[in-house]
MDTraj code that builds the backbone (N, CA, C; nanometers):
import mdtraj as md
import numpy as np

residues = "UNK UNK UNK UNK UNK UNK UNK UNK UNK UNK UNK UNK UNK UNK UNK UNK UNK UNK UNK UNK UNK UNK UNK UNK UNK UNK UNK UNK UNK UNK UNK UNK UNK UNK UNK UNK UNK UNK UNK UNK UNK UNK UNK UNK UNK UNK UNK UNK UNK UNK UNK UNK UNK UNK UNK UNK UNK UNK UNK UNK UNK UNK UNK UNK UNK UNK UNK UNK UNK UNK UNK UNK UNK UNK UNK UNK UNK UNK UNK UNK UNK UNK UNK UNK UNK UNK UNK UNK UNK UNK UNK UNK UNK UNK UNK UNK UNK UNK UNK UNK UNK UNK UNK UNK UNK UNK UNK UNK UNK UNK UNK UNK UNK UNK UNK UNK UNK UNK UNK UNK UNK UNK UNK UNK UNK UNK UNK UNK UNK UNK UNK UNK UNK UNK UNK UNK UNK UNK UNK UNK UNK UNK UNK UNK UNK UNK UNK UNK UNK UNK UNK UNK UNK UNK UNK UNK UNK UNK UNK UNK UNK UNK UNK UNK".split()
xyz = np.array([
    [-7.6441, 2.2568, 15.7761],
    [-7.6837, 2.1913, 15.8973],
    [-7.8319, 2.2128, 15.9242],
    [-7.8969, 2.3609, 15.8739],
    [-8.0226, 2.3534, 15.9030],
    [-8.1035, 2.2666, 15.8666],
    [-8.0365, 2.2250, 15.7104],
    [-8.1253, 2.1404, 15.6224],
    [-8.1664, 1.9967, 15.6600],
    [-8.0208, 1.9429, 15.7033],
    [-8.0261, 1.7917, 15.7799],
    [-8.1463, 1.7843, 15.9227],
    [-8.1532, 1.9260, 15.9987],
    [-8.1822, 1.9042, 16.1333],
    [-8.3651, 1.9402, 16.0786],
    [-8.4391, 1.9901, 15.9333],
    [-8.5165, 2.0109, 15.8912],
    [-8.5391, 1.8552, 15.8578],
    [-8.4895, 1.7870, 15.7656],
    [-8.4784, 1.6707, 15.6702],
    [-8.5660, 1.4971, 15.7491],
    [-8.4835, 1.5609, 15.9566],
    [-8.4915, 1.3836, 16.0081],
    [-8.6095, 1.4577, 16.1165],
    [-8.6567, 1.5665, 16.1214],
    [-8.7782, 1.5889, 16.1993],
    [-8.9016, 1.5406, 16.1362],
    [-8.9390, 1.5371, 15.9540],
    [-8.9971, 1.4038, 15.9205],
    [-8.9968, 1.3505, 15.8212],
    [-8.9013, 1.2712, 15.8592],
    [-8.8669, 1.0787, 15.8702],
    [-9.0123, 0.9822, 15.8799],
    [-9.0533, 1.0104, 15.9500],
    [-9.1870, 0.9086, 16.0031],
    [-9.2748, 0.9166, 16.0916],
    [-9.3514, 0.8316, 16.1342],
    [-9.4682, 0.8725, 16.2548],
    [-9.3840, 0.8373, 16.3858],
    [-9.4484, 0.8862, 16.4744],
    [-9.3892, 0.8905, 16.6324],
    [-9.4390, 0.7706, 16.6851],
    [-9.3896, 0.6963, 16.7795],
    [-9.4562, 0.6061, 16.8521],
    [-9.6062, 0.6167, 16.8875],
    [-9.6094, 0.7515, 16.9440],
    [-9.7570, 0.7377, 16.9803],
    [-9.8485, 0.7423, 16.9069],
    [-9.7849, 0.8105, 16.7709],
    [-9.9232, 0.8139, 16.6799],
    [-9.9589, 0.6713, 16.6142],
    [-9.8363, 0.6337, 16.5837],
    [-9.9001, 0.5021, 16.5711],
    [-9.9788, 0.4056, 16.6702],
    [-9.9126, 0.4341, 16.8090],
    [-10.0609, 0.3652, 16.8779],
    [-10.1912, 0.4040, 16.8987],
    [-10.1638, 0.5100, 16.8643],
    [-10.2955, 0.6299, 16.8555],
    [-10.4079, 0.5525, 16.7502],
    [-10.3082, 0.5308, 16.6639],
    [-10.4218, 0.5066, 16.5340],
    [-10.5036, 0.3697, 16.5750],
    [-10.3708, 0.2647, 16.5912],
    [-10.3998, 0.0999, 16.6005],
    [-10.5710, 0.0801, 16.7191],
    [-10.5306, 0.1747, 16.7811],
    [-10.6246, 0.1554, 16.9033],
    [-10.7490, 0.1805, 16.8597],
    [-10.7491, 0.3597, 16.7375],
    [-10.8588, 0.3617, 16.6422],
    [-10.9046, 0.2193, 16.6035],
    [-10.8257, 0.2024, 16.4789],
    [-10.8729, 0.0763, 16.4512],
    [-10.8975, -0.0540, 16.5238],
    [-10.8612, -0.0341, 16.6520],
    [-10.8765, -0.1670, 16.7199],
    [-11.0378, -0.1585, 16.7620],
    [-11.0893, -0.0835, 16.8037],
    [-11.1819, -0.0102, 16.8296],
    [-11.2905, -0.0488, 16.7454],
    [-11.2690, 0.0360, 16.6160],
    [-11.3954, 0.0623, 16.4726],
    [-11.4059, -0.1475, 16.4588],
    [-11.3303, -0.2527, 16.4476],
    [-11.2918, -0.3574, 16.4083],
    [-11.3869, -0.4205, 16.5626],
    [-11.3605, -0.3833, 16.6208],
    [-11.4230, -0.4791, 16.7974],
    [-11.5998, -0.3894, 16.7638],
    [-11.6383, -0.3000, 16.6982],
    [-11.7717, -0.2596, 16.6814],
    [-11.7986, -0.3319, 16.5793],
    [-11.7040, -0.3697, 16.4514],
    [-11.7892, -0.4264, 16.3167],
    [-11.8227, -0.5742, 16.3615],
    [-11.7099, -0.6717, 16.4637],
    [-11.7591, -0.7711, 16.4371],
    [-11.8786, -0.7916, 16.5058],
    [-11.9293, -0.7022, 16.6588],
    [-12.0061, -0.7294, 16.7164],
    [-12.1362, -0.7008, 16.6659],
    [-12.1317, -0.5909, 16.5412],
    [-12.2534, -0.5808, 16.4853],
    [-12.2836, -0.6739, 16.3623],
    [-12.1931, -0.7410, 16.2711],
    [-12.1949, -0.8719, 16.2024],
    [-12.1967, -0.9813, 16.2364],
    [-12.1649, -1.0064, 16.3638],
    [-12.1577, -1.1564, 16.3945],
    [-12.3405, -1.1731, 16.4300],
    [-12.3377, -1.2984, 16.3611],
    [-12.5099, -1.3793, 16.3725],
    [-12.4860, -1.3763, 16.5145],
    [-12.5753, -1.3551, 16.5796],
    [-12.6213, -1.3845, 16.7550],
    [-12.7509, -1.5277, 16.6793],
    [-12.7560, -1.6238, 16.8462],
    [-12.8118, -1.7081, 16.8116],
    [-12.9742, -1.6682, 16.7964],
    [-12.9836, -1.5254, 16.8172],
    [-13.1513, -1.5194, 16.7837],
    [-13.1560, -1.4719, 16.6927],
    [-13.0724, -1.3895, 16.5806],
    [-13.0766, -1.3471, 16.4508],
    [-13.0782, -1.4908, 16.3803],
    [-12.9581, -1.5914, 16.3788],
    [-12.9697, -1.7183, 16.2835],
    [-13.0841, -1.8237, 16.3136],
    [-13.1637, -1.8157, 16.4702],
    [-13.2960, -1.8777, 16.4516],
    [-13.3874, -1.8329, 16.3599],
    [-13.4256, -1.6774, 16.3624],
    [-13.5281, -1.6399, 16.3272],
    [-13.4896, -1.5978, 16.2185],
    [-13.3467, -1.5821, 16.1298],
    [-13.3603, -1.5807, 15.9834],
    [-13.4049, -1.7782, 15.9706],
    [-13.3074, -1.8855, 15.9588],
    [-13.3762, -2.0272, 16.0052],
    [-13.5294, -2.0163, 15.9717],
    [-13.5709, -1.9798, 16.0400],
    [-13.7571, -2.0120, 16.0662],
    [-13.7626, -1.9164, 15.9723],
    [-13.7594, -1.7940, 15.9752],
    [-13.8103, -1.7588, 15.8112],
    [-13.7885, -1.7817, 15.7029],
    [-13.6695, -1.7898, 15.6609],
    [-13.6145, -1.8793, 15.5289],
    [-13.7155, -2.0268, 15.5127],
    [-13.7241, -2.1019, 15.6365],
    [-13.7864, -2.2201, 15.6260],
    [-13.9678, -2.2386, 15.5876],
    [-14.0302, -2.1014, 15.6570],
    [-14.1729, -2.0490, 15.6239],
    [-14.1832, -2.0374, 15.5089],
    [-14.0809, -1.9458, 15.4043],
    [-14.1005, -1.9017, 15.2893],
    [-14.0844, -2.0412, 15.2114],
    [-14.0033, -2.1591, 15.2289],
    [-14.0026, -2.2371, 15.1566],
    [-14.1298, -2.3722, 15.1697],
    [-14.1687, -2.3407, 15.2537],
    [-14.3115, -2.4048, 15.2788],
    [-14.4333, -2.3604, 15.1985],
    [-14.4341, -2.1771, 15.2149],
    [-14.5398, -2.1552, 15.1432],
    [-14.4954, -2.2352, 15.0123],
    [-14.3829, -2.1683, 14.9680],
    [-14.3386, -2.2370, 14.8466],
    [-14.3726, -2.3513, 14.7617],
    [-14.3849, -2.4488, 14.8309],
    [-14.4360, -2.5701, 14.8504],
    [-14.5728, -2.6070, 14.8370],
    [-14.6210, -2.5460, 14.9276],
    [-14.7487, -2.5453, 14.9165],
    [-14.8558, -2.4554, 14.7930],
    [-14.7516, -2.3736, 14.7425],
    [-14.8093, -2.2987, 14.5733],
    [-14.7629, -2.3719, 14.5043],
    [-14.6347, -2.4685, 14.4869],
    [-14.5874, -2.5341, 14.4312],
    [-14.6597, -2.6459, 14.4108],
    [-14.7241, -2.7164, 14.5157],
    [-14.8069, -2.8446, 14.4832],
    [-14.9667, -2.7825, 14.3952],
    [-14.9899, -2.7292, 14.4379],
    [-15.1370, -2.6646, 14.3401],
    [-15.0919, -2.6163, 14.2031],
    [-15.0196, -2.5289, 14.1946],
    [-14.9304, -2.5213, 14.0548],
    [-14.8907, -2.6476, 13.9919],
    [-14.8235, -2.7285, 14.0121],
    [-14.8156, -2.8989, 13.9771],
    [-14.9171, -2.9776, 13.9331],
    [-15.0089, -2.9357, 14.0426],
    [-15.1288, -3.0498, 14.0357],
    [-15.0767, -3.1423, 14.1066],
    [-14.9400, -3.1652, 14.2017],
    [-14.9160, -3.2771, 14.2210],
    [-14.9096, -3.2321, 14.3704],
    [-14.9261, -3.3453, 14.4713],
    [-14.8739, -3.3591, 14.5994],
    [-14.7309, -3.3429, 14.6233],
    [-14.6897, -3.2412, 14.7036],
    [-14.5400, -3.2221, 14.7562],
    [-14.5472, -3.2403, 14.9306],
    [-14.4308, -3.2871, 14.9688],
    [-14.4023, -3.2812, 15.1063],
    [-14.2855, -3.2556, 15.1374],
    [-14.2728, -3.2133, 15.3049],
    [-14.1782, -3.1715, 15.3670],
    [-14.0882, -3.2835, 15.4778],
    [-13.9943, -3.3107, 15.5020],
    [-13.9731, -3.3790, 15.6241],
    [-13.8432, -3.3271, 15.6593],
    [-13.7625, -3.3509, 15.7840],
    [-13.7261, -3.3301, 15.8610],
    [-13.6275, -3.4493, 15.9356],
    [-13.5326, -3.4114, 15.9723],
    [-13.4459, -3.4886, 16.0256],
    [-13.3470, -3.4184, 16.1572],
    [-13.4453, -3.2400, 16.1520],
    [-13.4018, -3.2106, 16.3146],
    [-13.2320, -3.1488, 16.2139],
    [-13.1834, -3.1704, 16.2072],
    [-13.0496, -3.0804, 16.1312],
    [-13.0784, -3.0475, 15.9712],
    [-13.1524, -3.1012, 15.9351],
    [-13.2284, -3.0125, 15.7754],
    [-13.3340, -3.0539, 15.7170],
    [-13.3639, -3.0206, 15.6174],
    [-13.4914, -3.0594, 15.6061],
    [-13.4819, -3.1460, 15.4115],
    [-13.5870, -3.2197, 15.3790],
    [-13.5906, -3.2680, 15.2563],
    [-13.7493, -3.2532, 15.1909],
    [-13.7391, -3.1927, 15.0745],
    [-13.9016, -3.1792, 15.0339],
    [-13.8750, -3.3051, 14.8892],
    [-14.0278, -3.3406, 14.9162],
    [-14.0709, -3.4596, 14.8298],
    [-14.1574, -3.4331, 14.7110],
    [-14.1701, -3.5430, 14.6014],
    [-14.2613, -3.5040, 14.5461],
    [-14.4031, -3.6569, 14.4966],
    [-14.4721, -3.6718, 14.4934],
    [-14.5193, -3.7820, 14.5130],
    [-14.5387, -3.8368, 14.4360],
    [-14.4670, -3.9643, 14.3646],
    [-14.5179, -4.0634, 14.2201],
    [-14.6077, -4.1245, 14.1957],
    [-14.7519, -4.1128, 14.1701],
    [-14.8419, -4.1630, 14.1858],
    [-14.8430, -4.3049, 14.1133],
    [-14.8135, -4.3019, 13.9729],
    [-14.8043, -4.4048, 13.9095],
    [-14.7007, -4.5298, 13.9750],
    [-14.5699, -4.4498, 14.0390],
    [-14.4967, -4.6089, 14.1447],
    [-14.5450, -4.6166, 14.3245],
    [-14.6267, -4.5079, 14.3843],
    [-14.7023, -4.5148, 14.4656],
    [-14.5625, -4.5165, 14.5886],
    [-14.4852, -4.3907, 14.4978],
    [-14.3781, -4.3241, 14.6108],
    [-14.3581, -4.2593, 14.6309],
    [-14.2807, -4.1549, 14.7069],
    [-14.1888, -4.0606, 14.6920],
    [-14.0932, -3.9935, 14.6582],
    [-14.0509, -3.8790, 14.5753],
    [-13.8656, -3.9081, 14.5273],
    [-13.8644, -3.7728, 14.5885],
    [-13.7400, -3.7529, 14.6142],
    [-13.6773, -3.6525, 14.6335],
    [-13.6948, -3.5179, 14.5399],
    [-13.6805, -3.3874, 14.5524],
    [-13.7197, -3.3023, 14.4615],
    [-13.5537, -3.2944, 14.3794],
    [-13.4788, -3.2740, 14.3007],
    [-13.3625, -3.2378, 14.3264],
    [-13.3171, -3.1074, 14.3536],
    [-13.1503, -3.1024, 14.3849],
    [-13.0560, -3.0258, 14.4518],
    [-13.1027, -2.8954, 14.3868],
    [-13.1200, -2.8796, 14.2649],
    [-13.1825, -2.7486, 14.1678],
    [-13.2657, -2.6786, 14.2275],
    [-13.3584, -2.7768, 14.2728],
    [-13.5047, -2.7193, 14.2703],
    [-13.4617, -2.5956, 14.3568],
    [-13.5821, -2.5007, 14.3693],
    [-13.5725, -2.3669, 14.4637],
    [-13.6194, -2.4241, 14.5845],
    [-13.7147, -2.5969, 14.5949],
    [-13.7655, -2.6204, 14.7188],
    [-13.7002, -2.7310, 14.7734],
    [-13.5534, -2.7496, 14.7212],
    [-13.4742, -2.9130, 14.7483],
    [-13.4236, -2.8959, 14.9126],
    [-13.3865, -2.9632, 14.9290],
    [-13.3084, -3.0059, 15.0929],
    [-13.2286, -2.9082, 15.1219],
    [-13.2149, -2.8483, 15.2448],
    [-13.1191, -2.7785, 15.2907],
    [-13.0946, -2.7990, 15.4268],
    [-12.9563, -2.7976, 15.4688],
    [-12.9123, -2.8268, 15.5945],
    [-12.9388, -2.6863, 15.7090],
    [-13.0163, -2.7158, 15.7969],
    [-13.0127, -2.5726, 15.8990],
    [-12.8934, -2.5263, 15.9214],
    [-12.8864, -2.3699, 15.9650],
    [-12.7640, -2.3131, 15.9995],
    [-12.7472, -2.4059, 16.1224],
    [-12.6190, -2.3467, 16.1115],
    [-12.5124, -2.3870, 16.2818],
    [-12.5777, -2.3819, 16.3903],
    [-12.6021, -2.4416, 16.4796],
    [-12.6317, -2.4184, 16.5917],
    [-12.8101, -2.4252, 16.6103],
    [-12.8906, -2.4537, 16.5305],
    [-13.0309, -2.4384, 16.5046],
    [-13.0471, -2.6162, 16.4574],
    [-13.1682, -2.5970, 16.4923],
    [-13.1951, -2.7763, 16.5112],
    [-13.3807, -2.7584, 16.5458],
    [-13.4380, -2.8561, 16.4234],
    [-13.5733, -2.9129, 16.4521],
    [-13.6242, -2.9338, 16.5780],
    [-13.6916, -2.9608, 16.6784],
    [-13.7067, -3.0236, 16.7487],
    [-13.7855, -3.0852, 16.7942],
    [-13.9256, -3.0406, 16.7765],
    [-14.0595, -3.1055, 16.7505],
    [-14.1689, -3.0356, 16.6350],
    [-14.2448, -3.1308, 16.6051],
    [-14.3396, -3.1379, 16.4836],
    [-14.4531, -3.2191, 16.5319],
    [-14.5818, -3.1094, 16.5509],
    [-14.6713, -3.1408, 16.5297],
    [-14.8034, -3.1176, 16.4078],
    [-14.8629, -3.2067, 16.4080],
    [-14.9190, -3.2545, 16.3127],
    [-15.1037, -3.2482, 16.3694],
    [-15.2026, -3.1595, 16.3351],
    [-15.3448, -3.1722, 16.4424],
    [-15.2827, -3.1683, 16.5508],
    [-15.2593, -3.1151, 16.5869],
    [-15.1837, -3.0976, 16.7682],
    [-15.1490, -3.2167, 16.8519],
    [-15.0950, -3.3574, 16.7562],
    [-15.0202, -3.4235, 16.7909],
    [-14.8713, -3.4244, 16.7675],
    [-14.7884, -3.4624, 16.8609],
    [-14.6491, -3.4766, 16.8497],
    [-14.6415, -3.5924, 16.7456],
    [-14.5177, -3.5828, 16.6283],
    [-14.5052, -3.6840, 16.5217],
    [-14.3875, -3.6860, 16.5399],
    [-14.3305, -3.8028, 16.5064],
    [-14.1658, -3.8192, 16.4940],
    [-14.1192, -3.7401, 16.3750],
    [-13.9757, -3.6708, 16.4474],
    [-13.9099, -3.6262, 16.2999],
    [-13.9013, -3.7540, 16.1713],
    [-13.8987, -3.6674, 16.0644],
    [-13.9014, -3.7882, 15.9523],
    [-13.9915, -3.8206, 15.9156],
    [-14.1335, -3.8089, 15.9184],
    [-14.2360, -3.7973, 15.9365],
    [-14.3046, -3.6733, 15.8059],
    [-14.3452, -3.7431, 15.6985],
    [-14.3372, -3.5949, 15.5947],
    [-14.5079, -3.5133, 15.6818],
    [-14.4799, -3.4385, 15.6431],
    [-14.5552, -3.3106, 15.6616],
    [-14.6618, -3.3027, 15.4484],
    [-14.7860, -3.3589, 15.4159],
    [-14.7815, -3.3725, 15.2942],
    [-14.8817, -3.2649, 15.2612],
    [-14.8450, -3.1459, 15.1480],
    [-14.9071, -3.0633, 15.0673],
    [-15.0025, -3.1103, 14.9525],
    [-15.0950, -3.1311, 14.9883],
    [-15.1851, -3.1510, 14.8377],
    [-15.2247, -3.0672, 14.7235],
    [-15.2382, -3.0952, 14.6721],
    [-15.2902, -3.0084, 14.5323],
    [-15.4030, -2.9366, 14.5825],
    [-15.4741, -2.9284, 14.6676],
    [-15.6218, -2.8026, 14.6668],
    [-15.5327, -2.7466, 14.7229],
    [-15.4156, -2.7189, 14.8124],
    [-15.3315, -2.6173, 14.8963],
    [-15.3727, -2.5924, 15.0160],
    [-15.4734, -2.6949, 15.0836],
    [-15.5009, -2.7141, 15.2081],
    [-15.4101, -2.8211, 15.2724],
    [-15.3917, -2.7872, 15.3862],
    [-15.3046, -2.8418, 15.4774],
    [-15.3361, -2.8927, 15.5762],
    [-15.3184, -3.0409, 15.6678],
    [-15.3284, -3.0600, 15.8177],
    [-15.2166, -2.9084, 15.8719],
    [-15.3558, -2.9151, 15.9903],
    [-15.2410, -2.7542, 16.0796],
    [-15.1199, -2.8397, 16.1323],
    [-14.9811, -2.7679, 16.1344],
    [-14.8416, -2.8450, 16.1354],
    [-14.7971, -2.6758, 16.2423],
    [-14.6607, -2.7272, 16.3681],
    [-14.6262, -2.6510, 16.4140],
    [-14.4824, -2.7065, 16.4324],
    [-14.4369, -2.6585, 16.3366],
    [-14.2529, -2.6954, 16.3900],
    [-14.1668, -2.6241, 16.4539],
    [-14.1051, -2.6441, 16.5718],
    [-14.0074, -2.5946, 16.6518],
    [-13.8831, -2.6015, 16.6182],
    [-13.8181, -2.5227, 16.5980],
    [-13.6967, -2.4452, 16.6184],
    [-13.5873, -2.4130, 16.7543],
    [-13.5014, -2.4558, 16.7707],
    [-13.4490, -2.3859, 16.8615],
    [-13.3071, -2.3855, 16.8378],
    [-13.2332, -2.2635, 16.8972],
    [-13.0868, -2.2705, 16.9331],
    [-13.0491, -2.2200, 17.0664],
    [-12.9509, -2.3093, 17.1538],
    [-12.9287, -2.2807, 17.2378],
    [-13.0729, -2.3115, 17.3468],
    [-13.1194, -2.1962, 17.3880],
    [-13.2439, -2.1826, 17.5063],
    [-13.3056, -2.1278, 17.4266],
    [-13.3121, -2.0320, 17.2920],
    [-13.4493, -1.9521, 17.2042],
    [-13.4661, -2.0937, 17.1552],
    [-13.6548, -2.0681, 17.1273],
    [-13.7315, -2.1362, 17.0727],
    [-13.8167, -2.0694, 16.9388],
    [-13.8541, -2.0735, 16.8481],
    [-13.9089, -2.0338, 16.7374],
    [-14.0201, -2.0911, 16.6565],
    [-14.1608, -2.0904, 16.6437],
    [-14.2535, -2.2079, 16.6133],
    [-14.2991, -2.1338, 16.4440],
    [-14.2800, -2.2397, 16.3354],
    [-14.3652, -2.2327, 16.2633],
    [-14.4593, -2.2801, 16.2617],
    [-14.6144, -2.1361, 16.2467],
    [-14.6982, -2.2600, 16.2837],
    [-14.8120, -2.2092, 16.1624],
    [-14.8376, -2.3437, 16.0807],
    [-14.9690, -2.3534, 15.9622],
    [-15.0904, -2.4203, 16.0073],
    [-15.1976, -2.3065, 15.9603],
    [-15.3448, -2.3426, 15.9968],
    [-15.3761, -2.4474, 15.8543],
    [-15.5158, -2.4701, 15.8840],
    [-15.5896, -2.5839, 15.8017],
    [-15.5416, -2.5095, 15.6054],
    [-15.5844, -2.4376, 15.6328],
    [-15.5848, -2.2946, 15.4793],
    [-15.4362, -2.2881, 15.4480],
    [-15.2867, -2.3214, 15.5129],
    [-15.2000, -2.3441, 15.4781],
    [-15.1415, -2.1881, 15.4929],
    [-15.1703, -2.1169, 15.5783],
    [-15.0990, -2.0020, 15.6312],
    [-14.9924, -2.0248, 15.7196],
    [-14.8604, -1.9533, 15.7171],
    [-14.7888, -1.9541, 15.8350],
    [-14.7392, -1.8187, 15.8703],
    [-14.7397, -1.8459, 16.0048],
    [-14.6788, -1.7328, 16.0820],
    [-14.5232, -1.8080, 16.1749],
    [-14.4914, -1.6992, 16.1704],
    [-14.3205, -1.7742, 16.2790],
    [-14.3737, -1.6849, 16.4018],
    [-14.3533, -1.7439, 16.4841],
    [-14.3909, -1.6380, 16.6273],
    [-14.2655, -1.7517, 16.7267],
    [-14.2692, -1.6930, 16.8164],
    [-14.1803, -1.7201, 16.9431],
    [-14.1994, -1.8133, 17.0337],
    [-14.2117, -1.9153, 17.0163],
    [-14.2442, -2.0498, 17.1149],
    [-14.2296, -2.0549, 17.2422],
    [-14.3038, -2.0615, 17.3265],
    [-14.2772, -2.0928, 17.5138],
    [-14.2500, -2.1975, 17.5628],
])
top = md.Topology()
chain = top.add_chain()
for i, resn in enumerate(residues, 1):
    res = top.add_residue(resn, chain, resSeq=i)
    for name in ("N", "CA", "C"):
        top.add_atom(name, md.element.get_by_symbol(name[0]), res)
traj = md.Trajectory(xyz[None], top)
């Protein structure tokens, strides 16, 4: 009899420990997602930097070429060009390239582009020449109420800073 009354003392966990634990884990799980989930000012300002780096890109890319490249915009992603001189067009770069089209994250959207400190319609290429000088260009960013400006001087520098 001792053995049986030894044998069912453990059987298994107690009620409480198991809520004991769940609550642990409910806990550690309500901290991971709040520290993984994109907030809308982390996916702007990765957005605008991802998008800077592919500009410079662009812009080493057209002097490396020898050829004229451009950027445009459609406010939900963007498309870089490359310029055919001999059919006196534009084509698309393709899907390969490291500088082809990409759709902005979720919730992030173009919104104005200026060009010499005029407003230009989206769609509107933005064009890199071969010396790697640039018209100064300032494109806005926003999600939600944050705003985010890339903005390139004449010399084809950019900085991302915080738009008002």
């Amino acid at each position: 009899m001792f053995a049986n009354h030894r044998a069912s003392r453990y059987r298994g966990f107690t009620l409480i420990e198991i809520l004991v634990v769940m609550a642990i884990v409910t806990v550690l799980l309500g901290l991971a997602v709040v520290k993984l989930g994109a907030t809308d000012e982390s996916r702007l300002q990765s957005a605008a930097e991802d998008l800077a780096m592919r500009l410079e890109n662009v812009r080493d890319e057209a002097v490396v070429r020898g050829q004229a490249l451009a950027f445009s915009t459609d406010g939900q992603g963007y498309q870089f060009w490359l310029a055919d001189l001999e059919r006196n067009e534009w084509l698309a770069l393709p899907a390969g390239d490291v500088i082809a089209s990409k759709p902005l994250p979720s919730g992030v959207t173009i919104d104005e582009m200026r060009i010499n400190g005029l407003v230009r319609p989206l769609g509107e290429r933005i064009v890199f020449p071969l010396s790697g000088l640039t018209e100064p260009f300032v494109l806005t960013l926003t999600s939600g109420k944050l705003r985010t400006a890339i903005v390139s001087d004449a010399l084809g520098r950019l900085d991302v800073r915080h738009a008002l």
